[in-house]
C-alpha positions in Angstrom: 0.0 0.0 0.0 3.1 2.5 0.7 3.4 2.3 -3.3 0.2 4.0 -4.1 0.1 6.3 -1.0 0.8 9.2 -3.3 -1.3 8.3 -6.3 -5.1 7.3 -5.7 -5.2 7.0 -9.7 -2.7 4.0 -9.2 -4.9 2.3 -7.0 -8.4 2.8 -8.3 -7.0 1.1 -11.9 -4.9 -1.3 -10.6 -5.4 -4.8 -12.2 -7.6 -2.5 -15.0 -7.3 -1.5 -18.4 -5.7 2.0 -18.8 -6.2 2.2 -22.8 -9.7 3.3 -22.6 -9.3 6.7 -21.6 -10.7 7.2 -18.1 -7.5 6.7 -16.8 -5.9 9.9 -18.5 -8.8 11.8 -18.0 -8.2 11.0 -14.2 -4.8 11.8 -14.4 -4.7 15.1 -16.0 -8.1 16.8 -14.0 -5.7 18.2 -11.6 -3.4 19.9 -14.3 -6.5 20.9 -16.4 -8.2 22.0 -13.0 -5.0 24.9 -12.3 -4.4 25.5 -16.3 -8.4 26.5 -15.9 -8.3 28.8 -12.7 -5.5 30.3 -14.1 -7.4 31.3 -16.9 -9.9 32.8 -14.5 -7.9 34.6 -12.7 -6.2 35.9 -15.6 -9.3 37.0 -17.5 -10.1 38.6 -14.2 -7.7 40.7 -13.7 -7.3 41.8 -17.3 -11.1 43.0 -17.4 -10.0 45.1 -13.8 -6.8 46.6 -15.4 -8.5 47.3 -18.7 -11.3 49.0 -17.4 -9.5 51.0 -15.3 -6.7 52.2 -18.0 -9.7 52.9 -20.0 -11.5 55.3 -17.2 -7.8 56.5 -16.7 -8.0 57.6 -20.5 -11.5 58.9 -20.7 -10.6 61.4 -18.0 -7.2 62.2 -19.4 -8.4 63.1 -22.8 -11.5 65.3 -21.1 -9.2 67.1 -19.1 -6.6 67.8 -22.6 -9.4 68.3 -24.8 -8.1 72.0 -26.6 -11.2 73.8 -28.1 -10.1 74.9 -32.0 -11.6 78.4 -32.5 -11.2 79.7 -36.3 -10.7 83.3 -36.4 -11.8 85.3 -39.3 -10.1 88.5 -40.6 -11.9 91.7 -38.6 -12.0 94.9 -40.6 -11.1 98.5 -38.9 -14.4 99.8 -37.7 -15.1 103.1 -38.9 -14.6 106.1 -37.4 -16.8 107.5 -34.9 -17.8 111.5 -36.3 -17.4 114.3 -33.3 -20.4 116.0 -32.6 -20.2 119.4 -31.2 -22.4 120.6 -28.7 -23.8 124.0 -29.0 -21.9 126.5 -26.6 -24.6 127.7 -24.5 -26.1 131.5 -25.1 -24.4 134.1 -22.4 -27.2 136.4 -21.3 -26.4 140.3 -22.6 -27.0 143.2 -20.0 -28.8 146.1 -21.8 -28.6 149.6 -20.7 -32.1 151.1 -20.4 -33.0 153.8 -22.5 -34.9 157.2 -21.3 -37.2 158.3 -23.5 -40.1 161.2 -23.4 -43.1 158.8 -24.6 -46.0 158.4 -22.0 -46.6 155.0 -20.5 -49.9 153.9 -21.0 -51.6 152.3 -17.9 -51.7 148.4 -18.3 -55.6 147.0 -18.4 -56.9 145.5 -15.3 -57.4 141.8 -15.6 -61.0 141.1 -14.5 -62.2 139.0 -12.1 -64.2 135.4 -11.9 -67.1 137.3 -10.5 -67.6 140.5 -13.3 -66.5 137.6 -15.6 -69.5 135.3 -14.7 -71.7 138.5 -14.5 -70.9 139.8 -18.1 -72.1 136.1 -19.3 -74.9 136.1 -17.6 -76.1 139.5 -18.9 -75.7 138.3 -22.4 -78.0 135.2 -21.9 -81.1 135.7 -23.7 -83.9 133.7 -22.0 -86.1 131.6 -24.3 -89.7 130.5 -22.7 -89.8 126.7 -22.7 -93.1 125.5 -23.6 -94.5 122.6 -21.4 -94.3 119.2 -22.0 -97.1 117.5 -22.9 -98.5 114.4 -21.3 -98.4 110.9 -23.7 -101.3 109.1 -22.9 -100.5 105.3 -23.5 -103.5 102.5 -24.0 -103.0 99.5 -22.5 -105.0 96.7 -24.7 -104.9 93.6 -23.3 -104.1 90.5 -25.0 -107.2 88.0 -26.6 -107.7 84.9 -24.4 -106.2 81.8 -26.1 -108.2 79.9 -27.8 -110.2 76.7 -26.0 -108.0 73.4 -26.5 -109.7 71.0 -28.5 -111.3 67.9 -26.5 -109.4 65.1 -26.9 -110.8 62.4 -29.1 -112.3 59.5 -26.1 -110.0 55.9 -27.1 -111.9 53.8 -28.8 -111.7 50.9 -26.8 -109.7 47.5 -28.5 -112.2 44.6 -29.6 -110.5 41.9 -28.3 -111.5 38.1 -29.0 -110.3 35.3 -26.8 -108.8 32.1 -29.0 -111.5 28.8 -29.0 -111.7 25.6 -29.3 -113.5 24.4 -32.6 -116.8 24.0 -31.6 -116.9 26.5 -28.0 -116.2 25.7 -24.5 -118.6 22.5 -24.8 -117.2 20.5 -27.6 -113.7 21.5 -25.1 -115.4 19.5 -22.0 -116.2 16.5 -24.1 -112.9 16.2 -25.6 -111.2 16.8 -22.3 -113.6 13.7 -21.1 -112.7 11.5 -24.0 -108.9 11.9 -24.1 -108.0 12.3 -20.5 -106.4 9.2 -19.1 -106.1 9.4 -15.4 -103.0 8.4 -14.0 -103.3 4.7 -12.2 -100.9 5.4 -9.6 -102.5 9.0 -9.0 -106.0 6.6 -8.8 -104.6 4.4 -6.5 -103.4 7.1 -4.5 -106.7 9.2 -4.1 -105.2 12.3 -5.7 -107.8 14.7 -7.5 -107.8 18.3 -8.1 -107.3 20.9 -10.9 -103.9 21.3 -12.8 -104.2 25.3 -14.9 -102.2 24.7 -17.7 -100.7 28.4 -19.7 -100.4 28.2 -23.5 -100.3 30.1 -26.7 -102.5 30.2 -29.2 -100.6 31.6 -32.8 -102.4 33.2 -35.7 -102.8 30.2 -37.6 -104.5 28.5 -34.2 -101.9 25.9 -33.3 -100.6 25.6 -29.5 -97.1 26.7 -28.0 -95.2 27.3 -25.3 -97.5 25.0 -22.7 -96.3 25.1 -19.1 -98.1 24.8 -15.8 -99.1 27.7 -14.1 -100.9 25.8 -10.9 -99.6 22.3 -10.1 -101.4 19.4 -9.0 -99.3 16.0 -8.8 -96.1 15.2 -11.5 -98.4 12.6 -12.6 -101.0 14.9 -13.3 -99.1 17.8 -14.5 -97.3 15.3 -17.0 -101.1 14.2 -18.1 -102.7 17.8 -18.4 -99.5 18.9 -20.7 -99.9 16.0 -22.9 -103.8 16.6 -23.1 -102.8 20.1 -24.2 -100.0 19.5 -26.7 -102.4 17.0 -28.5 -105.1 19.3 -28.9 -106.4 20.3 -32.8 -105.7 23.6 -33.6 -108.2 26.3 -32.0 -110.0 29.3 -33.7 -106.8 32.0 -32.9 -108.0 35.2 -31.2 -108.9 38.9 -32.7 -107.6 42.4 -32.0 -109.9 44.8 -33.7 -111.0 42.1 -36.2 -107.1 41.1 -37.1 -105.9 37.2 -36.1 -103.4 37.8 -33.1 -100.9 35.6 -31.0 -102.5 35.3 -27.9 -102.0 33.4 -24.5 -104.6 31.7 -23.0 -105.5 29.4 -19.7 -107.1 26.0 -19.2 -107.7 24.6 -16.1 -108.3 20.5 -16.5 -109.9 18.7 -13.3 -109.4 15.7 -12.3 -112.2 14.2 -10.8 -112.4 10.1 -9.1 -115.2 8.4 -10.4 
């Protein structure tokens, strides 16, 4: 065992083919292992140093950038013409002179009082005749006219739908086609099931449901009593065939 102490690769193949490959891979992981770190760590650093050098050279050419300013040729401005200012006028004393002439007395300036007294002498009254008084007549308006009665609603002629032949041919065929349940029989039940239906403009029946229940058996009898009906006389609105609904009660009576 002292033999393979240093090399677990040795003992794990010992007495085993080494020709298939698995051996050498086994051997070279540990160099593969460092020549990949190595790599790591090299890569690593790199990206650290290269960024850096490149911030370091982004700042470096901010800071150096020289601004190129193109300066055109500039022609002499002209000359600027002097203005002179007046020289201002120097008062002259003049000697009075005597003369013999006689001074004529300067006219009194008059007053607001003999000024508003003149103007009032000079208004001419005029007599102002009176006004006259404008009588205004007051007509009142003409009373609207009475509203027209209303016309009174003619009330709508309605006819109910029928069975051919009126309510007694009904009763008889009610008679004749109803089959009372056995089990209903035996159980004693009697009553009246309302059956709700439609009645169309040609006279044939739709839309049958029960409005007032009796027994399932029952029910299930007075809709098949009413689905098997001939078609009825439809009803009338103002003399025109109309869809109407239209209620049946159907007994059922022990004998």
């Amino acid at each position: 065992m002292d033999k393979y102490a240093n090399n677990w690769n040795e003992l794990v193949f010992e007495h085993r083919h080494k020709e298939y490959g698995a051996w050498l891979l086994r051997y070279n992981y540990p160099f593969y292992l460092t020549v990949a770190a190595s790599i790591v760590v090299v890569l690593f650093a790199g990206g650290i140093v290269g960024d850096k050098v490149f911030r370091e050279k982004q700042a470096s050419e901010s800071s150096t950038r020289v601004k190129k300013i193109d300066y055109v040729d500039l022609k002499e401005a002209p000359p600027i013409d002097r203005i002179e200012l007046p020289k201002p006028a120097v008062a002259k004393y003049v000697a009075p002179k005597v003369t013999e002439e006689e001074v004529k007395p300067e006219e009194e300036v008059p007053t607001i009082d003999q000024a508003s007294a003149a103007i009032s002498d000079e208004i001419i009254e005029t007599p102002i005749a009176p006004a006259q008084e404008e009588v205004i007549e007051v007509v009142p308006p003409p009373p609207p006219p009475a509203p027209e009665p209303e016309p009174e609603p003619v009330p709508d002629i309605i006819k109910d739908p029928e069975f051919p032949g009126g309510m007694d041919a009904l009763k008889k065929w009610l008679g004749k086609n109803l089959n009372y349940p056995s089990m209903a029989s035996r159980m004693g039940i009697e009553g009246k099931v309302v059956v709700q239906f439609t009645v169309d403009e040609n006279g044939k029946i739709s839309d049958a449901v029960i409005v007032e229940s009796l027994h399932k058996l029952c029910d299930n009898e007075a809709l098949r009593l009413v689905k098997s009906m001939p078609n009825w006389t439809p009803g009338e609105k103002n003399g025109v065939k109309t869809r109407q609904s239209y209620k049946l009660p159907i007994r059922f009576v022990l004998q």
